[in-house]
C-alpha positions in Angstrom: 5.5 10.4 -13.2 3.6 7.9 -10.4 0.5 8.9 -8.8 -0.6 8.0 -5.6 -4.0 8.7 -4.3 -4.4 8.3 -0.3 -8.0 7.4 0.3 -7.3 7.2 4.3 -4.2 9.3 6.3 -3.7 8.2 9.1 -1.2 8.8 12.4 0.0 5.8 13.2 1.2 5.4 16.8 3.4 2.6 18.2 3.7 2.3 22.2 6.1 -0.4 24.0 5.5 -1.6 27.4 6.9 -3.9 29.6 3.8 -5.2 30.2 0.2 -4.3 28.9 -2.1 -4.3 32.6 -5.7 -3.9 31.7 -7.8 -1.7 34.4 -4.1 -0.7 35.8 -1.6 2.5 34.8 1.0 1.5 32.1 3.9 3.2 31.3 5.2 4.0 28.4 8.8 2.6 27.5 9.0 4.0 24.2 6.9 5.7 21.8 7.3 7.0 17.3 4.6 8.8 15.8 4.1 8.3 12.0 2.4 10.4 9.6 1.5 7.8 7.3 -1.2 6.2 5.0 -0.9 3.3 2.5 -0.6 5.6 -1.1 1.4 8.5 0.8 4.3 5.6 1.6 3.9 4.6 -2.1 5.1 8.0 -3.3 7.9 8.2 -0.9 9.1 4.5 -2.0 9.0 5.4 -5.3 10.9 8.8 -4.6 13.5 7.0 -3.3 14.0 4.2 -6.2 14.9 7.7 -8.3 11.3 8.4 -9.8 9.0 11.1 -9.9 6.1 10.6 -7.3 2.8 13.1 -7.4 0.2 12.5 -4.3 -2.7 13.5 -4.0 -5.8 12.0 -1.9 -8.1 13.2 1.4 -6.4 15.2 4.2 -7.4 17.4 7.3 -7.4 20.9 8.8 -6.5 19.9 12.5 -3.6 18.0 11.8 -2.7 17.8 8.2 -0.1 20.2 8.0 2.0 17.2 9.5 1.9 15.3 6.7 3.0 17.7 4.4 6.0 18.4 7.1 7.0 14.7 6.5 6.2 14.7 2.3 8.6 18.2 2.2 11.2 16.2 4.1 11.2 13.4 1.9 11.2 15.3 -1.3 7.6 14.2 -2.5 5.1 16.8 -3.9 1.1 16.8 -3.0 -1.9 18.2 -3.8 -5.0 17.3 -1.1 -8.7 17.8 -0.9 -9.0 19.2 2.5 -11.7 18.1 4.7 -12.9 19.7 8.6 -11.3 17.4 11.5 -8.4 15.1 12.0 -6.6 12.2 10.8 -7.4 9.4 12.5 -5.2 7.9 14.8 -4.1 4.3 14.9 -2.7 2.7 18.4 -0.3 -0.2 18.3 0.8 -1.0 21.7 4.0 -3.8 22.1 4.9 -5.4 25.8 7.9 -7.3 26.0 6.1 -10.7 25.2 5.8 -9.3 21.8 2.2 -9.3 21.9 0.7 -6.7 20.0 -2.4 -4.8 20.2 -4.3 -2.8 17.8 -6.5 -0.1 18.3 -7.9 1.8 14.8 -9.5 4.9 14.5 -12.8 5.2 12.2 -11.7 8.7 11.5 -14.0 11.7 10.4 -16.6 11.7 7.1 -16.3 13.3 3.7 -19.2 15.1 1.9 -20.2 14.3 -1.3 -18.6 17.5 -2.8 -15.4 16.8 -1.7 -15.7 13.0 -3.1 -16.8 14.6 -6.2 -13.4 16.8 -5.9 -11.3 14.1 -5.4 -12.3 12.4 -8.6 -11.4 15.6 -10.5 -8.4 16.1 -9.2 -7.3 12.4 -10.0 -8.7 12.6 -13.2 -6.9 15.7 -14.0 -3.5 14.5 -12.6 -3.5 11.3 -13.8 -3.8 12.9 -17.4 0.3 13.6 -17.0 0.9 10.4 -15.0 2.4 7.3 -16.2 1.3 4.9 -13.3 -1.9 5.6 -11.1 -1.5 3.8 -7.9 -5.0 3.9 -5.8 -4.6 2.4 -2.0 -5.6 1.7 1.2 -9.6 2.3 3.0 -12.1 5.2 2.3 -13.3 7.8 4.6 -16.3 6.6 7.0 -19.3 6.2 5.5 -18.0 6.1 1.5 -19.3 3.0 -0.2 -16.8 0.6 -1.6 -18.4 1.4 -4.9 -16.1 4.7 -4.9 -13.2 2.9 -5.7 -14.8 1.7 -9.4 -15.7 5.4 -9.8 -12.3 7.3 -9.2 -10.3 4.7 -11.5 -12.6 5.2 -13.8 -11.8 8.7 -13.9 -8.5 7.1 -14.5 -7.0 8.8 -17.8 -6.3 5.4 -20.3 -3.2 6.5 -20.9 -2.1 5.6 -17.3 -1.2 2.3 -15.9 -3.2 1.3 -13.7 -2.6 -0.3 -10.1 -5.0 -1.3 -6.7 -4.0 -2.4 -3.6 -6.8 -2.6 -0.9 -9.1 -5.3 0.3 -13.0 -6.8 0.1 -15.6 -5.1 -1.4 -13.2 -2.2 -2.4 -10.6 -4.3 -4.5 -13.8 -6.3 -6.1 -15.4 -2.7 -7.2 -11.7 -1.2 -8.2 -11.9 -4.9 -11.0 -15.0 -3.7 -12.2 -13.6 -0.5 -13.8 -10.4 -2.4 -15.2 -6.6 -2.1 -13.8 -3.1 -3.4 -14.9 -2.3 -4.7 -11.4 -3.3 -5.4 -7.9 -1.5 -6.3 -4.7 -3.3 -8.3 -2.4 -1.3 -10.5 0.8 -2.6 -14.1 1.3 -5.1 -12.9 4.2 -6.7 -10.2 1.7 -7.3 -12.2 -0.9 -8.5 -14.9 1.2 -11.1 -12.2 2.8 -11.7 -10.6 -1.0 -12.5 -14.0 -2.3 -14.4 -15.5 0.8 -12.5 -18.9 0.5 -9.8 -20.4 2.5 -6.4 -21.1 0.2 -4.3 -24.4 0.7 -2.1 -25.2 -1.7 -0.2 -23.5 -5.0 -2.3 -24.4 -7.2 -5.5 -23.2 -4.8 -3.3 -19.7 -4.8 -2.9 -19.7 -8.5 -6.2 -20.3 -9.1 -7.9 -17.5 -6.6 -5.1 -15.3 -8.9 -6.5 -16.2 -12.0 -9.8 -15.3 -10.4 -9.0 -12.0 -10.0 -7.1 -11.8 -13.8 -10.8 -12.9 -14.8 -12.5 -10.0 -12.9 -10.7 -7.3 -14.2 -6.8 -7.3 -13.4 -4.5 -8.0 -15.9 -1.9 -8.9 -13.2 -1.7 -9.8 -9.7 1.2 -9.6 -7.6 0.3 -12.0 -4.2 2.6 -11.2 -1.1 3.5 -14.0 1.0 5.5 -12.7 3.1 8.5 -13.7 4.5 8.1 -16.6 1.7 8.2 -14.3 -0.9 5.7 -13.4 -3.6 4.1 -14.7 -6.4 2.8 -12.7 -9.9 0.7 -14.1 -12.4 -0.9 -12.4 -15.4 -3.3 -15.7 -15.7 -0.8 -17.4 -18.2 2.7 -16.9 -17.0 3.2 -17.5 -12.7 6.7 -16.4 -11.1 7.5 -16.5 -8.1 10.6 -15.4 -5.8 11.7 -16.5 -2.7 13.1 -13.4 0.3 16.2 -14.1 1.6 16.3 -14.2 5.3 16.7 -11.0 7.1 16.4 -9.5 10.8 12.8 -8.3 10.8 12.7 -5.0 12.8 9.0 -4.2 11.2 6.4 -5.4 8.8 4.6 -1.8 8.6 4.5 -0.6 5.2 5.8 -4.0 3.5 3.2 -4.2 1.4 3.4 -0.8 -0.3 7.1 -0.5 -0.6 6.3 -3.5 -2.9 3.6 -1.4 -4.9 6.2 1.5 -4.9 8.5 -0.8 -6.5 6.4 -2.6 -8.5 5.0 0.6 -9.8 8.7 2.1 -11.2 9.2 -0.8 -12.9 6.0 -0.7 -14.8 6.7 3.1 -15.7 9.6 1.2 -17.1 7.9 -1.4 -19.0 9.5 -4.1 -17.4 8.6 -8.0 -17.8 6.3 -9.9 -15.1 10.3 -11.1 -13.1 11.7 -7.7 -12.8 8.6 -6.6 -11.2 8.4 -9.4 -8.5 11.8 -9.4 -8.1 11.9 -5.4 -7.6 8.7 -5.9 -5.5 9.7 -8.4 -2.8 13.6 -6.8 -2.6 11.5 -3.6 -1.6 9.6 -5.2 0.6 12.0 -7.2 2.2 14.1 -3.5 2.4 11.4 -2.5 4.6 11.2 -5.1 7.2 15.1 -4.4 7.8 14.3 -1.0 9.0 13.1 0.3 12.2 11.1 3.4 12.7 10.5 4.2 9.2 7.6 3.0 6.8 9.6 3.4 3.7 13.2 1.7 3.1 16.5 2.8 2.3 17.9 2.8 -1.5 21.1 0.7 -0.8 20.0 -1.9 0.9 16.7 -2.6 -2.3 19.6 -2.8 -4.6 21.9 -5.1 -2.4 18.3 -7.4 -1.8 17.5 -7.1 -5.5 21.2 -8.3 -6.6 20.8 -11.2 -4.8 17.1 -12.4 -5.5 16.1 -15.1 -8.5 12.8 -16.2 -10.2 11.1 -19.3 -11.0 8.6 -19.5 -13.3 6.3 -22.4 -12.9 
C-alpha cells in the first residue's frame, strides 16, 4: 500500500477570458473547479497505475465533503483530520494571450492538537504502508520544522518520499528519506543558488543526497528528468507532446515513481516511469491526474542514459 499525506487541500479554480481588464467587468469564457492538493493527486496517480493508494492529511468542515466526492469517484480511500473552515481556494485566470495569473489563498490555521493528530494518524498508517509519500505546503502558521517531525513518525519499514520546497524539504532531510522530487526552480530556491550547467545540477543533487536523501529525482520539464542516488546519474529525455496543462506534472511523477519503489525497481525504471507519467499529464485537459493507456504508450517509447 502507498500513503499520501496532504499537508494543504486546496480548490483550485481556473478562469479563461478573452481579456483580463483591471478596474473593468470581465467575463468569464470558461471555468473547472478542482478539488485537489499535491499528496491527494498522488493517491489517485497511483490508483490508476493498478496500486493500492491510502490518503490521509488535513481537511475541512465547510467544504471537505467535496473532496471525498472526487476520492469516491476515483476509487481512492481516506482518512482526514478535520479542522473548522474551508479549503483554500486558488485563482488561476487565462486571457487569450495566454497570460496567466495567479491568485493563492493562505487558507485557515490548524491547532496544535490537531498537528499532534495528524502525526498519529501517519504514524499509525504508515505502520501497513510500503511507501510514505509526504507533499505539498502546511497549514498557515505551522513551522517548516513539522515536516522533520511527521516523517519521523514515519514507521522504518516504509519507504520514504518528499516532494515540497525551501525550508520544508531541508527539515523533511533532517529526519532521513529514500527520495525527493524537487523541479529545477525548487531546488534552485531550496538551495539558494542559481544552477547553470549539468554538472552545477548534479552537484546541487548530490547536495541534497548529502543532507539526508538517498535519491533525488530533478524534473526538468519538458526536457525530461534527471535521478541520481550521488553515484549513479540517469537521465531521460520526454518525447514531444501537445501540452494541454502542466497542473499536477510533478506528482503524477511522484505517483509513478512511488509504485515502482513498492516494486523495488532500479534508479531507470523509476525515471523512466516518472517522466512517462508526467508527460501523461501534460496531455490531458481538465484533469490533474492522467490516464493509464497513454503512461504505458509514453513509457514504451522512453530510453535512459546514464552518464
Amino acid at each position: 500500500m502507498i500513503l499520501t499525506v496532504c499537508m494543504s487541500p486546496s480548490v483550485d479554480v481556473t478562469i479563461e477570458l478573452d481579456s483580463l481588464n483591471i478596474g473593468r467587468m470581465n467575463v468569464v469564457k470558461n471555468k473547472t473547479v478542482a478539488y485537489t492538493g499535491k499528496a491527494l493527486n498522488v493517491a489517485v496517480g497511483v490508483h490508476r497505475l493498478g496500486a493500492r493508494a491510502f490518503t490521509t492529511g488535513f481537511m475541512y468542515r465547510e467544504n471537505g465533503a467535496m473532496f471525498e466526492r472526487e476520492l469516491d469517484r476515483e476509487g481512492v480511500p481516506y482518512s482526514f483530520i478535520w479542522n473548522s473552515g474551508r479549503v483554500r481556494e486558488n485563482y488561476k485566470i487565462i486571457d487569450k494571450r495566454s497570460m496567466l495569473t495567479e491568485i493563492n489563498d493562505v487558507g485557515f490555521a490548524v491547532g496544535e492538537e490537531r498537528l499532534d493528530d495528524l502525526v498519529f494518524e501517519v504514524e499509525r498508517l504508515s505502520s501497513t504502508a510500503d511507501v510514505t509519500v509526504i507533499s505539498g505546503g502546511l497549514p498557515r502558521g505551522v513551522d517548516p520544522s513539522f515536516y522533520k517531525r511527521i516523517f519521523d513518525a514515519v514507521s522504518h519499514r516504509s519507504l520514504r518520499i518528499a516532494d515540497t520546497e525551501g525550508a520544508r524539504l531541508l527539515a523533511a532531510l533532517g529526519a532521513g528519506v529514500d527520495l525527493v522530487k524537487p523541479n529545477r526552480q525548487e531546488l534552485e530556491q531550496s538551495l539558494g543558488k542559481e544552477l547553470g550547467n549539468r554538472e552545477d545540477v548534479l552537484s546541487a543533487c548530490r547536495e541534497l543526497v548529502e543532507r539526508g536523501a538517498k535519491t533525488v529525482l530533478l524534473s526538468l520539464g519538458k526536457d525530461g528528468a534527471v535521478i541520481t542516488d550521488g553515484v549513479r546519474a540517469c537521465y531521460s529525455k520526454s518525447i514531444n507532446v501537445a501540452v494541454n496543462s502542466t497542473v499536477g506534472a510533478g506528482d503524477a511523477m511522484v505517483a509513478a515513481a512511488a509504485v515502482m519503489m513498492e516494486q523495488g525497481a532500479d534508479l531507470p525504471d523509476i525515471l523512466r516511469a516518472g517522466v512517462a507519467a508526467g508527460t501523461a499529464a501534460v496531455t490531458t485537459l481538465g484533469t490533474t491526474s492522467f490516464a493509464r493507456k497513454k503512461y504505458d504508450e509514453i513509457f514504451a517509447g522512453l530510453s535512459v542514459t546514464e552518464f
